[in-house]
C-alpha positions as CSV (number, residue, x, y, z in Angstrom):
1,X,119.4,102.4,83.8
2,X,120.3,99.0,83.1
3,X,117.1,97.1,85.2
4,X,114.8,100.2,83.6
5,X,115.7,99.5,80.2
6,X,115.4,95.5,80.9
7,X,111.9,96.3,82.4
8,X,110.4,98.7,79.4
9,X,111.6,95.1,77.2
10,X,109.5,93.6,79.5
11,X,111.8,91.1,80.2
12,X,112.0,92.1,84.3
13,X,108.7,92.8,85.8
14,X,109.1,93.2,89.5
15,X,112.5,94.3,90.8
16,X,114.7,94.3,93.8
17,X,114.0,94.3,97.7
18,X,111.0,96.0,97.2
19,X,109.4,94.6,93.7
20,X,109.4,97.6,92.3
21,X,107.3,97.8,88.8
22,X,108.4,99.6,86.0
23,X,105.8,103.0,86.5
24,X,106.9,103.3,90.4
25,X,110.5,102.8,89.4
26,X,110.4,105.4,87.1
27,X,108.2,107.6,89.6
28,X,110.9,106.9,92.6
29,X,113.7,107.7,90.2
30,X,111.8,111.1,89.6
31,X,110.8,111.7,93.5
32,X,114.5,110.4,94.5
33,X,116.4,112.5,91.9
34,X,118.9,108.9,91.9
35,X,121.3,108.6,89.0
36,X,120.0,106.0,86.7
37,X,124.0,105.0,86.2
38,X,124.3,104.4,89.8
39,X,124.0,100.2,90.5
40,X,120.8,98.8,91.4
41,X,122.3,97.4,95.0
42,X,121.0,97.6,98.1
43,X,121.6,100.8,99.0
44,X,120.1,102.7,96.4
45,X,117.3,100.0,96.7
46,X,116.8,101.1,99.5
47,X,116.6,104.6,98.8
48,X,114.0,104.0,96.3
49,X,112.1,101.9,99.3
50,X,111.9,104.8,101.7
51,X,110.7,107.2,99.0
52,X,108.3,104.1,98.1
53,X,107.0,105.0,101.5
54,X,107.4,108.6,101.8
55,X,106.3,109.5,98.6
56,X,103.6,106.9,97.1
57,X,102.6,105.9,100.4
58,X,102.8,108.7,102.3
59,X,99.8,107.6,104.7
60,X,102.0,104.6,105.6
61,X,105.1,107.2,106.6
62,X,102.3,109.7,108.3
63,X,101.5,106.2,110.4
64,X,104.8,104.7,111.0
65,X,106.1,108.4,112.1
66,X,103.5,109.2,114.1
67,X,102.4,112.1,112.5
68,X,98.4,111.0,112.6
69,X,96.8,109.1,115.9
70,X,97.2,105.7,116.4
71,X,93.8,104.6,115.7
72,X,92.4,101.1,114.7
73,X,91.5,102.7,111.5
74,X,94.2,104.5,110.6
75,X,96.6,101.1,111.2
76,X,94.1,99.4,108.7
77,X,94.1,102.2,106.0
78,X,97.9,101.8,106.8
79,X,98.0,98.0,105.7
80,X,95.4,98.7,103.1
81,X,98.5,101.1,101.4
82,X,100.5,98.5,102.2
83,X,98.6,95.8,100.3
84,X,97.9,97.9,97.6
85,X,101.8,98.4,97.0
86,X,102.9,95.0,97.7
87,X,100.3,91.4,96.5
88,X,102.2,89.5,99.4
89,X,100.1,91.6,101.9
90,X,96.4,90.6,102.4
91,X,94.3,93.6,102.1
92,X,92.0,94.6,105.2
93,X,89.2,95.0,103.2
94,X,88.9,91.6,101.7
95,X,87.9,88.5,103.7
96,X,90.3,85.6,103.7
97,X,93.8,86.6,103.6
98,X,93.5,87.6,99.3
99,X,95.8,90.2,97.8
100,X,94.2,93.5,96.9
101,X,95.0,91.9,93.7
102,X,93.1,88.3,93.6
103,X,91.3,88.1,91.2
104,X,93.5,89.4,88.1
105,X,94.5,85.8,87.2
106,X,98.1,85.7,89.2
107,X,97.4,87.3,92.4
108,X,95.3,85.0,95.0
109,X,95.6,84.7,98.7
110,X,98.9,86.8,100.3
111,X,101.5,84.9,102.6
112,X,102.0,88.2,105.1
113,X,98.2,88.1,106.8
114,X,96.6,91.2,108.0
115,X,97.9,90.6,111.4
116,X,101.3,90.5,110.7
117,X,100.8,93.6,108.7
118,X,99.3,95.2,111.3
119,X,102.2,93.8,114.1
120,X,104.8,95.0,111.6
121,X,103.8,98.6,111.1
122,X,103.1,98.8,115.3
123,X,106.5,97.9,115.9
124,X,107.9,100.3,113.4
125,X,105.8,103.0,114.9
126,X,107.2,102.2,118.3
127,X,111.0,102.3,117.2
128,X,110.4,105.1,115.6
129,X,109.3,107.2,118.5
């Protein structure tokens, strides 16, 4: 409750091992049914994470669990979920390694490339099978 009530003062913005905003922590607290007096530590970070995944970007769980092909297309609508969740990913569909979210004034190019992106969700797939 503590970090929730810190970000609706706006003084925290992006939170935690996943920089979670304040509308998708209060979504995941919803779709996680987590205790809001519980600490904010890795574990129930983590939790939150996984529903992250499984709930808001349920293409990227579909992917990584091998519920649709593995197709060149679906691993880049899989990193385009990706960047759209997290400004450190380049998004596929822009040229030159930018953040789906260059271009607001704070987000410009995105340190994890589409490559990596792509690398990290194969190897997930594969130690998930």
């Amino acid at each position: 409750a503590e970090v929730m009530q810190q970000q609706a003062a706006r003084k925290l913005h992006a939170t935690g091992r996943y920089q979670i905003i304040t509308p998708t922590l209060k979504a995941m607290v919803i779709a996680t049914k987590i205790n809001t007096n519980l600490k904010y530590n890795e574990e129930n970070q983590d939790k939150l994470g996984t529903a992250l995944i499984d709930v808001k970007r349920s293409f990227v769980s579909k992917y990584v669990n091998s519920k649709i092909p593995d197709t060149a297309k679906n691993l880049i609508d899989a990193v385009f979920q990706i960047a759209q969740e997290w400004s450190s990913v380049a998004d596929p569909r822009k040229s030159g390694g930018l953040s789906h979210y260059s271009g607001d004034g704070t987000h410009y190019a995105a340190p994890t490339s589409v490559e990596e992106a792509k690398t990290a969700l194969r190897q997930q797939r594969a130690a998930l099978a």
